[in-house]
Every structure is written in C-alpha cells, then in structure tokens.
N, CA, C and O atoms as a GROMACS GRO file, in nm:
protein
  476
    1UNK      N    1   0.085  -0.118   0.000
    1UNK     CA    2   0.000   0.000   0.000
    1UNK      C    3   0.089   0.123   0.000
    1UNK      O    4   0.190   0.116   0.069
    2UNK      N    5   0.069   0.216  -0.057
    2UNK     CA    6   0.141   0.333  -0.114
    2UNK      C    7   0.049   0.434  -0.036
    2UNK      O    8  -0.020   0.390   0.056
    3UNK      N    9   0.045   0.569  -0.067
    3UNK     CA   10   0.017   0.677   0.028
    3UNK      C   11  -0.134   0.568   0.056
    3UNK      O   12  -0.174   0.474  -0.013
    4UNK      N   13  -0.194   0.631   0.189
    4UNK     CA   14  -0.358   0.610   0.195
    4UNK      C   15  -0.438   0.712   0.151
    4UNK      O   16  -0.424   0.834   0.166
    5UNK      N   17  -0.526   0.648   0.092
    5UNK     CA   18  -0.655   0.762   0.014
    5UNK      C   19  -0.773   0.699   0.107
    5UNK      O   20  -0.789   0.591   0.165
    6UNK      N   21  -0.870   0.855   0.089
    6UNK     CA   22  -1.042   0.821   0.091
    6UNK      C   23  -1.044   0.652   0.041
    6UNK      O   24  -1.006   0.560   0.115
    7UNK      N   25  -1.100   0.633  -0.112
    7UNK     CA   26  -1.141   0.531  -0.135
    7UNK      C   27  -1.087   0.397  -0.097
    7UNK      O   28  -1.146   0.292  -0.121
    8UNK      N   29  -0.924   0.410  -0.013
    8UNK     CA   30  -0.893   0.295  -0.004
    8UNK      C   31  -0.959   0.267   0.193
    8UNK      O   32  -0.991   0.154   0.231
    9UNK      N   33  -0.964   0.362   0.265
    9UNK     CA   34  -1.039   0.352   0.374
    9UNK      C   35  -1.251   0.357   0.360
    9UNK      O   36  -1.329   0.362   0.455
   10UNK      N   37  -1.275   0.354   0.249
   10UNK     CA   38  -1.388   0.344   0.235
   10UNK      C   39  -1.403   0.191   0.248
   10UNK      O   40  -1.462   0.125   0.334
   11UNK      N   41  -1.323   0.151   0.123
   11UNK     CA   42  -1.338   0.008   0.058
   11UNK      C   43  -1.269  -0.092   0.175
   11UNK      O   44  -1.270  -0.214   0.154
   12UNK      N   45  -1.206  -0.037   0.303
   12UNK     CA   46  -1.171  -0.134   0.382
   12UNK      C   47  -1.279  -0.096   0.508
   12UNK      O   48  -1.278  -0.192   0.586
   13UNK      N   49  -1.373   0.014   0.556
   13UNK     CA   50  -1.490  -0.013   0.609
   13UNK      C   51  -1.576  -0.083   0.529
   13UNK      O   52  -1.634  -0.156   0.609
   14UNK      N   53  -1.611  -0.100   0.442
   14UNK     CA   54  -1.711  -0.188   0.345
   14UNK      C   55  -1.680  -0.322   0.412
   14UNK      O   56  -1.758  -0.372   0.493
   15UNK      N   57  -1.570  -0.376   0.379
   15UNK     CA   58  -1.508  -0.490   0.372
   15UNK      C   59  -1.490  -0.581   0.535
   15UNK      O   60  -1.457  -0.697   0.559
   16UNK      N   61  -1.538  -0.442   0.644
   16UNK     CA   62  -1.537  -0.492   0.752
   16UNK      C   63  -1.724  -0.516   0.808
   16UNK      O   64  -1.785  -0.592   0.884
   17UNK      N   65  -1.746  -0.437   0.746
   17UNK     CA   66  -1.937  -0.458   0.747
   17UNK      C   67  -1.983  -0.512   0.694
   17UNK      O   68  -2.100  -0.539   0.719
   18UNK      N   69  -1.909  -0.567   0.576
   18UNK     CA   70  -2.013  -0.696   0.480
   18UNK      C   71  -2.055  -0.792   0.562
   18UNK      O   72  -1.996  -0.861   0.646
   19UNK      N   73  -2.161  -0.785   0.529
   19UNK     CA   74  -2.228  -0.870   0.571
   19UNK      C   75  -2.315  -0.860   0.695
   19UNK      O   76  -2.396  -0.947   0.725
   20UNK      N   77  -2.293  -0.748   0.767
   20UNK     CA   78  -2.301  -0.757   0.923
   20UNK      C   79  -2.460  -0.610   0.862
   20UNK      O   80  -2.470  -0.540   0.761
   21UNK      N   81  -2.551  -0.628   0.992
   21UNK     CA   82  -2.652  -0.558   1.002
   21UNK      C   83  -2.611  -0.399   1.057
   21UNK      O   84  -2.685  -0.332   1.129
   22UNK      N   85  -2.521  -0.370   1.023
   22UNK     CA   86  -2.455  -0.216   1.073
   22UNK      C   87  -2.452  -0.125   0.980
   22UNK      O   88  -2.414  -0.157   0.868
   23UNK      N   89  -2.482  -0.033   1.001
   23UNK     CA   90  -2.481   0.087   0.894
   23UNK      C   91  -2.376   0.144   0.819
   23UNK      O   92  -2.306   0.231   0.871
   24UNK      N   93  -2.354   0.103   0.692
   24UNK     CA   94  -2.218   0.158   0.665
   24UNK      C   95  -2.236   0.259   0.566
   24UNK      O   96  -2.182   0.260   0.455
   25UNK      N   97  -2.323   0.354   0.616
   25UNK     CA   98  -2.321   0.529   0.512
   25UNK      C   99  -2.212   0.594   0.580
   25UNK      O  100  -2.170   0.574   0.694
   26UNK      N  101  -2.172   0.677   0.489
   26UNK     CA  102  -2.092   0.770   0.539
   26UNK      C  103  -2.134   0.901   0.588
   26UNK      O  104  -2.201   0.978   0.519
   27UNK      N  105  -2.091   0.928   0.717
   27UNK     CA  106  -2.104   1.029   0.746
   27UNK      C  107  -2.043   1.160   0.709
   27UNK      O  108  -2.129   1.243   0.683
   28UNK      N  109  -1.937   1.198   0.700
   28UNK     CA  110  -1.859   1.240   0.663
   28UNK      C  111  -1.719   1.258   0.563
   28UNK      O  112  -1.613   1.266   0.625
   29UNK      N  113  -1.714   1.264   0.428
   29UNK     CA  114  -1.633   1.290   0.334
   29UNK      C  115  -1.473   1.336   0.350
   29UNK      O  116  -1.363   1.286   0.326
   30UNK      N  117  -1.525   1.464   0.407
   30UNK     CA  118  -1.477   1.545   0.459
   30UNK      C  119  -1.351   1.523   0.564
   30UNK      O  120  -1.236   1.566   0.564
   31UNK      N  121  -1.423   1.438   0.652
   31UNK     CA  122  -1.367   1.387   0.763
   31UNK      C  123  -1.237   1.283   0.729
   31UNK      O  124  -1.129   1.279   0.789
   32UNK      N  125  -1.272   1.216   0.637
   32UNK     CA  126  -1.184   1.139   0.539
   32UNK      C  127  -1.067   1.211   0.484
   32UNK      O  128  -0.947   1.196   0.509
   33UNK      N  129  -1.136   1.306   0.392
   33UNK     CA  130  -1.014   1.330   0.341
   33UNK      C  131  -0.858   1.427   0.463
   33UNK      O  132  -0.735   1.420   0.464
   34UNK      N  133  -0.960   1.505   0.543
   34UNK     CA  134  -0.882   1.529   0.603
   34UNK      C  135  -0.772   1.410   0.702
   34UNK      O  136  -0.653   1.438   0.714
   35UNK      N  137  -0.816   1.305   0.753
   35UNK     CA  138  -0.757   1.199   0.800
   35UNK      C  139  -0.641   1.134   0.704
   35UNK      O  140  -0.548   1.061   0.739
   36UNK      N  141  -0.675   1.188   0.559
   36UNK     CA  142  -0.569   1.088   0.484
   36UNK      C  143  -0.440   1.234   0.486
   36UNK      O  144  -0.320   1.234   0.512
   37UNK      N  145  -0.498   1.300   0.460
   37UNK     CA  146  -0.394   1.429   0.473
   37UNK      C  147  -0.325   1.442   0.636
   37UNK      O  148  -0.205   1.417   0.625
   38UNK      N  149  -0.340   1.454   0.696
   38UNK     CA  150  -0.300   1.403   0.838
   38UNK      C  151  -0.199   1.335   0.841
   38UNK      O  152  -0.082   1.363   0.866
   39UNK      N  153  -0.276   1.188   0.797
   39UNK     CA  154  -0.186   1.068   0.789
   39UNK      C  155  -0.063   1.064   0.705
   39UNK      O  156   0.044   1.010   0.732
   40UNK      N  157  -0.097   1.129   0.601
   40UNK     CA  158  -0.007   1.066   0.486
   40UNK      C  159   0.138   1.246   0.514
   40UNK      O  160   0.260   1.262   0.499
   41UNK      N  161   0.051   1.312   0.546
   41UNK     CA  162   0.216   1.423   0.552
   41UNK      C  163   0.283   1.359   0.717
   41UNK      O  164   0.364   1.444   0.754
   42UNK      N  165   0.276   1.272   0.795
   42UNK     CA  166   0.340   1.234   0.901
   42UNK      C  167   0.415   1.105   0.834
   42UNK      O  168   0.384   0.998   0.780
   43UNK      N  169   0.537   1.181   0.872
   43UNK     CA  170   0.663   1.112   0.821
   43UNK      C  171   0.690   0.967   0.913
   43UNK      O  172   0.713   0.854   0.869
   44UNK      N  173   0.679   1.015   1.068
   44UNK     CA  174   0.692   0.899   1.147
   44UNK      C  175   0.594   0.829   1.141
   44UNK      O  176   0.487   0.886   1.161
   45UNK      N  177   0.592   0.638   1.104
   45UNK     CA  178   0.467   0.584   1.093
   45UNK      C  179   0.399   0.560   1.256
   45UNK      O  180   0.279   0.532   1.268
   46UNK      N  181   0.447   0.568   1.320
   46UNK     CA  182   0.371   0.548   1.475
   46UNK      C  183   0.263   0.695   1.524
   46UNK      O  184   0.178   0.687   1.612
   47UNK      N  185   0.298   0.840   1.432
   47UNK     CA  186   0.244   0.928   1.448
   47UNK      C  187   0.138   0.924   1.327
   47UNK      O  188   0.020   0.960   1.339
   48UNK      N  189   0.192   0.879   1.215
   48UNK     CA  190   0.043   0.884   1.118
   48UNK      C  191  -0.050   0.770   1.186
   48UNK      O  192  -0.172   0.782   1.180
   49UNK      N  193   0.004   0.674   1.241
   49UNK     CA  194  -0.112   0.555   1.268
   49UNK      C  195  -0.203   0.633   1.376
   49UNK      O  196  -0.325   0.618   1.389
   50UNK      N  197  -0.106   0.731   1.460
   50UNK     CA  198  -0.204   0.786   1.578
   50UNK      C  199  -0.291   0.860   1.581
   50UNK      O  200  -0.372   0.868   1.673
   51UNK      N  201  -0.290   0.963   1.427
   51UNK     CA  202  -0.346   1.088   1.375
   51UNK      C  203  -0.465   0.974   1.286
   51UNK      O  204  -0.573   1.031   1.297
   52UNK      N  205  -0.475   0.915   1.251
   52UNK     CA  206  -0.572   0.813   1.178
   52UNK      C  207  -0.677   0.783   1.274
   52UNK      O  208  -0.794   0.820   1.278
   53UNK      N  209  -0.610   0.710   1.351
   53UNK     CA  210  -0.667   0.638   1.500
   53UNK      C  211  -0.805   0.754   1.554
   53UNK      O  212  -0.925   0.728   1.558
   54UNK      N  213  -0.726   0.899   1.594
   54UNK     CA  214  -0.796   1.016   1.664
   54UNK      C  215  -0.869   1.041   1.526
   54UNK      O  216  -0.990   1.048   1.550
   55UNK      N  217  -0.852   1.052   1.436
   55UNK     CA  218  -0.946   1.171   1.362
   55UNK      C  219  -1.056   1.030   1.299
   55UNK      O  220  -1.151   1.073   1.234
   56UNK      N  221  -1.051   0.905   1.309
   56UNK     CA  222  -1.236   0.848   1.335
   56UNK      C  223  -1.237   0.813   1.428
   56UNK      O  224  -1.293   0.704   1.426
   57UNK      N  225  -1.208   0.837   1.519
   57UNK     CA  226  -1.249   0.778   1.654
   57UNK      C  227  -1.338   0.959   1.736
   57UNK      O  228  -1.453   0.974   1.778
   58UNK      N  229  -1.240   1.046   1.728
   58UNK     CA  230  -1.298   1.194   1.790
   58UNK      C  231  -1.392   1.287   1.663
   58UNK      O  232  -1.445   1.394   1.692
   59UNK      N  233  -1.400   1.247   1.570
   59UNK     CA  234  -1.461   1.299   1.406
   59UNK      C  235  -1.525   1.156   1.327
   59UNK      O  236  -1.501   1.134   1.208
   60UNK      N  237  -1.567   1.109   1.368
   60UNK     CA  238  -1.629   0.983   1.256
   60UNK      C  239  -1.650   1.028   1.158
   60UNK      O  240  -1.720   1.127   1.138
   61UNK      N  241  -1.597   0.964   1.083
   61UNK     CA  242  -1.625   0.951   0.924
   61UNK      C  243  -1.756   0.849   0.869
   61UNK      O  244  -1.794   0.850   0.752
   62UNK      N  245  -1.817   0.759   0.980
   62UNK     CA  246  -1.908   0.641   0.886
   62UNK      C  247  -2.002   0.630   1.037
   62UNK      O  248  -1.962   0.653   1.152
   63UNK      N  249  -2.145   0.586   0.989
   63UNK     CA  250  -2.219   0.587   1.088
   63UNK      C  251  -2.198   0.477   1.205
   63UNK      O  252  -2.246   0.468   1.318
   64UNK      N  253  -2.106   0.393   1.130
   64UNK     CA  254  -2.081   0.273   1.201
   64UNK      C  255  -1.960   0.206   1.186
   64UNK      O  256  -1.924   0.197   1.068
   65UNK      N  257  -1.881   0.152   1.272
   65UNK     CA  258  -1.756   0.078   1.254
   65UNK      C  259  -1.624   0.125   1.226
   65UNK      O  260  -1.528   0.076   1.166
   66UNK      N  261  -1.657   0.299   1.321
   66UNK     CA  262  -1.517   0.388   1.290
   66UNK      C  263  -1.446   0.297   1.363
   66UNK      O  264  -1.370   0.236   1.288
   67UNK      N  265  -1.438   0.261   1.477
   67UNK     CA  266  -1.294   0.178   1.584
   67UNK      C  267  -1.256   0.093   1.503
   67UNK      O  268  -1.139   0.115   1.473
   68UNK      N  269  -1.320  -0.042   1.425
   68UNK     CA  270  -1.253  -0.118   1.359
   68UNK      C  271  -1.222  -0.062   1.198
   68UNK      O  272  -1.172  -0.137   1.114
   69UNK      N  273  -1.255   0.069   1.170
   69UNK     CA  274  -1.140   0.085   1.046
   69UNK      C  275  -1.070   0.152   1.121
   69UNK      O  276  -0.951   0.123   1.118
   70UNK      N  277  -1.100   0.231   1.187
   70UNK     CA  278  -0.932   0.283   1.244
   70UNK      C  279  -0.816   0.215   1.286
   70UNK      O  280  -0.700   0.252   1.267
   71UNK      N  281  -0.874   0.066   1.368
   71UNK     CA  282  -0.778  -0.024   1.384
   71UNK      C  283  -0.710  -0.075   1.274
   71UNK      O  284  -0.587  -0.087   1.280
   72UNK      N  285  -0.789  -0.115   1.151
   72UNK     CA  286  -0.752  -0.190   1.051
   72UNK      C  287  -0.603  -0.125   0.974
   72UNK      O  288  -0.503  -0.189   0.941
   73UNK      N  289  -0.638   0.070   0.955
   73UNK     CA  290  -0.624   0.143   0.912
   73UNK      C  291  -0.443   0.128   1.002
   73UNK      O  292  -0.342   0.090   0.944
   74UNK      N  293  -0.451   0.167   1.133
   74UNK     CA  294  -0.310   0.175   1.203
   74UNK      C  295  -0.254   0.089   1.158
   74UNK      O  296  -0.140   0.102   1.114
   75UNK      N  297  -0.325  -0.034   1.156
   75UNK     CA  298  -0.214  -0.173   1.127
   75UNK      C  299  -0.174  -0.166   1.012
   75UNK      O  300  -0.057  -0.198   0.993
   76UNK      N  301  -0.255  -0.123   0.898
   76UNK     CA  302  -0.127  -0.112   0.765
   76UNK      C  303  -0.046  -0.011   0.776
   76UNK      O  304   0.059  -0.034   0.716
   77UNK      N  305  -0.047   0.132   0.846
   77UNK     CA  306   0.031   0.223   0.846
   77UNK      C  307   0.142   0.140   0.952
   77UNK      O  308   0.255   0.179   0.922
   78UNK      N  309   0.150   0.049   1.054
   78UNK     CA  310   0.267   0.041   1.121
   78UNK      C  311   0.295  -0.072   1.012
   78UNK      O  312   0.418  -0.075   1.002
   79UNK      N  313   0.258  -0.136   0.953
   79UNK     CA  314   0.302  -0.223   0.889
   79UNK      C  315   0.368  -0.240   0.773
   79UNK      O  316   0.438  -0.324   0.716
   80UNK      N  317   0.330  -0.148   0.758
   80UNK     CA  318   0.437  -0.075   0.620
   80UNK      C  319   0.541  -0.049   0.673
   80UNK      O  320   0.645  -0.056   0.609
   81UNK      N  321   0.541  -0.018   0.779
   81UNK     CA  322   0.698   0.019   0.845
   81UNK      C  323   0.797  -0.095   0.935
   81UNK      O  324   0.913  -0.084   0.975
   82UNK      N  325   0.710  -0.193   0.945
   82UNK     CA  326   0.750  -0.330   0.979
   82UNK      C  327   0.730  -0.302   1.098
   82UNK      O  328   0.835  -0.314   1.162
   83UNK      N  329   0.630  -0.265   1.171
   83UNK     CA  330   0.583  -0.292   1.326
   83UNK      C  331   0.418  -0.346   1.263
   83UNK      O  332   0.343  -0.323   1.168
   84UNK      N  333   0.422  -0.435   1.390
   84UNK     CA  334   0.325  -0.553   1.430
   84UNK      C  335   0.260  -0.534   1.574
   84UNK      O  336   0.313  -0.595   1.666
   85UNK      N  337   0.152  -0.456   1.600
   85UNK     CA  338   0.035  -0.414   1.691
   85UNK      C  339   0.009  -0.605   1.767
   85UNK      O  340  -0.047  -0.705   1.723
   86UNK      N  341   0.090  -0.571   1.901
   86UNK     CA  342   0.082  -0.688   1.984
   86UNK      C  343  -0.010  -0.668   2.102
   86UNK      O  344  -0.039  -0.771   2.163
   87UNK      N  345  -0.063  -0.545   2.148
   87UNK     CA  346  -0.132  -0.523   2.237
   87UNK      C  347  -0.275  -0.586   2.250
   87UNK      O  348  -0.287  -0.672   2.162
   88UNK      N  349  -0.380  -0.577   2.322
   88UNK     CA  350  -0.511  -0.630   2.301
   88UNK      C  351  -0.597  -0.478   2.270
   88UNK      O  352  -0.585  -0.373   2.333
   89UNK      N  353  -0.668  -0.502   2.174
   89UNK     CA  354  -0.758  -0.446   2.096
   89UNK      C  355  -0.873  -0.386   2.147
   89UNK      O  356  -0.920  -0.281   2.102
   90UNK      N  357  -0.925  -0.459   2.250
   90UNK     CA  358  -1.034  -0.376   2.327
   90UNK      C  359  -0.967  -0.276   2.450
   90UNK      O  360  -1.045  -0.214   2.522
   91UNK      N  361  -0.826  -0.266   2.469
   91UNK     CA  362  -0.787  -0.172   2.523
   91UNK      C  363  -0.733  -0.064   2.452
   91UNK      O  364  -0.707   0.037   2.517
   92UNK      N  365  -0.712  -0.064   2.337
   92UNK     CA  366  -0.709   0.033   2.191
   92UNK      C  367  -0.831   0.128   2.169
   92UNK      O  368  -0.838   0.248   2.146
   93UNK      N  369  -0.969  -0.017   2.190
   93UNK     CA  370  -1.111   0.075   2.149
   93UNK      C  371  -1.148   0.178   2.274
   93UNK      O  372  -1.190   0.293   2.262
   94UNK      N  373  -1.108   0.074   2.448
   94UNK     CA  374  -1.142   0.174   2.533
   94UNK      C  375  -1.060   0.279   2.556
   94UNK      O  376  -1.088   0.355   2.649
   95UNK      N  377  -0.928   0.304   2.461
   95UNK     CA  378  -0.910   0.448   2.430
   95UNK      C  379  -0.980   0.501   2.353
   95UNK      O  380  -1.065   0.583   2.385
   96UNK      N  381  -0.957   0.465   2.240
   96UNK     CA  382  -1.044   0.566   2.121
   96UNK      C  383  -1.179   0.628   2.148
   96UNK      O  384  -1.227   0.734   2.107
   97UNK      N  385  -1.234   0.517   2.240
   97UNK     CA  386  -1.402   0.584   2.353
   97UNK      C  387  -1.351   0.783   2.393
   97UNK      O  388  -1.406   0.891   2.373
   98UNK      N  389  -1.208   0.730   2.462
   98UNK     CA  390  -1.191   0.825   2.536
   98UNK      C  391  -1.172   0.957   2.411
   98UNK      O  392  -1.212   1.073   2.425
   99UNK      N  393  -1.127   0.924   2.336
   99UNK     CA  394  -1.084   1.018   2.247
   99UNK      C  395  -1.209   1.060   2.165
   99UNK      O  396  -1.220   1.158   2.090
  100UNK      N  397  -1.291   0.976   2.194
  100UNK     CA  398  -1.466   1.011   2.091
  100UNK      C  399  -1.527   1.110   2.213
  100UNK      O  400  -1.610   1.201   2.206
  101UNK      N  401  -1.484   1.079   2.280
  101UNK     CA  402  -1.519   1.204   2.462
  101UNK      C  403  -1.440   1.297   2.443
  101UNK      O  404  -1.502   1.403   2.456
  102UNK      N  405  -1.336   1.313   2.420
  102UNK     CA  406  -1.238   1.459   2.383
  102UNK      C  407  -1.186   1.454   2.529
  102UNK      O  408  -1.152   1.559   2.583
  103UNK      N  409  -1.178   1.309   2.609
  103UNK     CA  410  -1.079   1.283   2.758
  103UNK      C  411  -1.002   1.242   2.726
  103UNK      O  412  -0.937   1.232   2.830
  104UNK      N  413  -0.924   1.190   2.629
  104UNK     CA  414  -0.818   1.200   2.581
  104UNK      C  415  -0.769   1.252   2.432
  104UNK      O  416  -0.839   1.293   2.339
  105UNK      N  417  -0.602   1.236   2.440
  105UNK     CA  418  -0.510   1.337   2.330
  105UNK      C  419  -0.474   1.238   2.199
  105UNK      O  420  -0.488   1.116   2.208
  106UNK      N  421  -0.439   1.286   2.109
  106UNK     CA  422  -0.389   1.170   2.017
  106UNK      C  423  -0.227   1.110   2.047
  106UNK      O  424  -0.179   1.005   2.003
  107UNK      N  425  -0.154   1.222   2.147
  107UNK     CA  426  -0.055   1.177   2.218
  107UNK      C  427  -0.069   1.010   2.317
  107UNK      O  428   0.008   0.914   2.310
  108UNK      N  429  -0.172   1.024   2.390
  108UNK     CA  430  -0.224   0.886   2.431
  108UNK      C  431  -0.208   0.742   2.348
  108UNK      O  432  -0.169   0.629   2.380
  109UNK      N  433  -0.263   0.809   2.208
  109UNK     CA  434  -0.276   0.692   2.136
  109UNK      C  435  -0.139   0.661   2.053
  109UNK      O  436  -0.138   0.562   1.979
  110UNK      N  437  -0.049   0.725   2.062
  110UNK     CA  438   0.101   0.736   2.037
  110UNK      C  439   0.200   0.659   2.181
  110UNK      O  440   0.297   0.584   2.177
  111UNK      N  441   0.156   0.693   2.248
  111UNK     CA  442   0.187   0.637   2.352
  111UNK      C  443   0.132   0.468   2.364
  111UNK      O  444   0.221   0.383   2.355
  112UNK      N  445  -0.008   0.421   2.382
  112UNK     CA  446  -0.045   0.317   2.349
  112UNK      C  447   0.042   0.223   2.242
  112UNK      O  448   0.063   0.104   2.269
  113UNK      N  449   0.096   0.287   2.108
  113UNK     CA  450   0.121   0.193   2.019
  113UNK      C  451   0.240   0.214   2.092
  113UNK      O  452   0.270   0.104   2.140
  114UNK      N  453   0.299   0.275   2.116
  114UNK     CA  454   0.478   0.273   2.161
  114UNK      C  455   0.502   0.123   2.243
  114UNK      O  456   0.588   0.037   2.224
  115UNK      N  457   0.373   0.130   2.354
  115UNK     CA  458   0.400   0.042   2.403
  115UNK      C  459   0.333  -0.103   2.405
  115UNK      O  460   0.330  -0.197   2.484
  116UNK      N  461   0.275  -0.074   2.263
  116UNK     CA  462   0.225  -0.214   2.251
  116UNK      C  463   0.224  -0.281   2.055
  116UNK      O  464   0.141  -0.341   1.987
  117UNK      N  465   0.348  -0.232   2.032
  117UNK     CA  466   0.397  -0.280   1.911
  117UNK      C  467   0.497  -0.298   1.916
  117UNK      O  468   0.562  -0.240   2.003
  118UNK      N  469   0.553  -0.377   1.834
  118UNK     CA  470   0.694  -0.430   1.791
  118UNK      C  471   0.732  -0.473   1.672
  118UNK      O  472   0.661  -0.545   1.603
  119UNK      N  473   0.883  -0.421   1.629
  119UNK     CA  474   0.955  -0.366   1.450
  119UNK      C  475   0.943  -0.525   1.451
  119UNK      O  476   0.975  -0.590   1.352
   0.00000   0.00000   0.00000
C-alpha cells in the first residue's frame, strides 16, 4: 500500500461490514479526506497511525464501525513500516471511547502503540 486515500479507507470499512446488520453510510467525506492528509504528511509511521486512529475515533467519518477501520487502518500504516500491533484491541477501542469524549489526546494513542507494538 502506497500513500492512503479516501477510497482505499472506504473500501476497507465496506469490507469490515459486509455482511453484518450495521450501517455503513458515510457520514462524513470530509472527515476522510482530512484523515488521509493528516496521515499521509506524518513522516513517522507510529504518528500517522495515531493521527488516523484520533481523527475516526474523535470525528467519525461512517455511521458505524469507525474503531474497527481505524484499527484496521493503524495496522497497515505500522506495517508498512515493519511494526506488528501486539497489544489487546479492546484496550485500543477503550481508548479511542476516550478520544470520541475529547478525555483524551492523540498523544495517548502514540503512547499506546509505543508500548504495545513491535519492528
């Protein structure tokens, strides 16, 4: 995967709702594109995965199933860089809660992967 775009985070929320009774309109366009711009001018991959993470988790982009594209979303950005997300996942989402509350920073979620990934 080469820079991230809109359509390639569209087509990987699709791909996590098929099938499932959850709403997958988009809420926000907008919200997207700004997240790929975010992401893609952060040079360090542990800071674009974190700026991804915060902007659908505190700004949703889709009516449904922002936490698991955002997750999906970090893991190819660290993975492109050869880190592998070893932590547990529902302590990822009960941040991103916090960050959909504006009680936590996207520093948090930089912090989180620091300490729960490995090159």
């Amino acid at each position: 995967m080469g820079k991230l775009t809109a359509d390639h985070i569209i087509n990987i929320h699709r791909l996590i709702l098929a099938g499932k009774d959850d709403d997958a309109r988009i809420l926000s366009e907008a919200n997207l594109h700004q997240l790929v711009f975010l992401a893609n001018g952060e040079p360090d991959p542990v800071q674009a995965a974190s700026r991804a993470i915060f902007q659908i988790a505190a700004y949703p982009s889709f009516n449904d199933g922002n936490k698991r594209t955002a997750w999906m979303i970090a893991e190819e950005i660290l993975g492109r860089a050869g880190y592998r997300i070893t932590g547990d996942e529902q302590d990822l989402f009960a941040l991103m809660q916090k960050l959909k509350e504006f009680t936590a920073e996207p520093e948090d979620i930089a912090q989180w992967i620091l300490q729960n990934a490995e090159k």
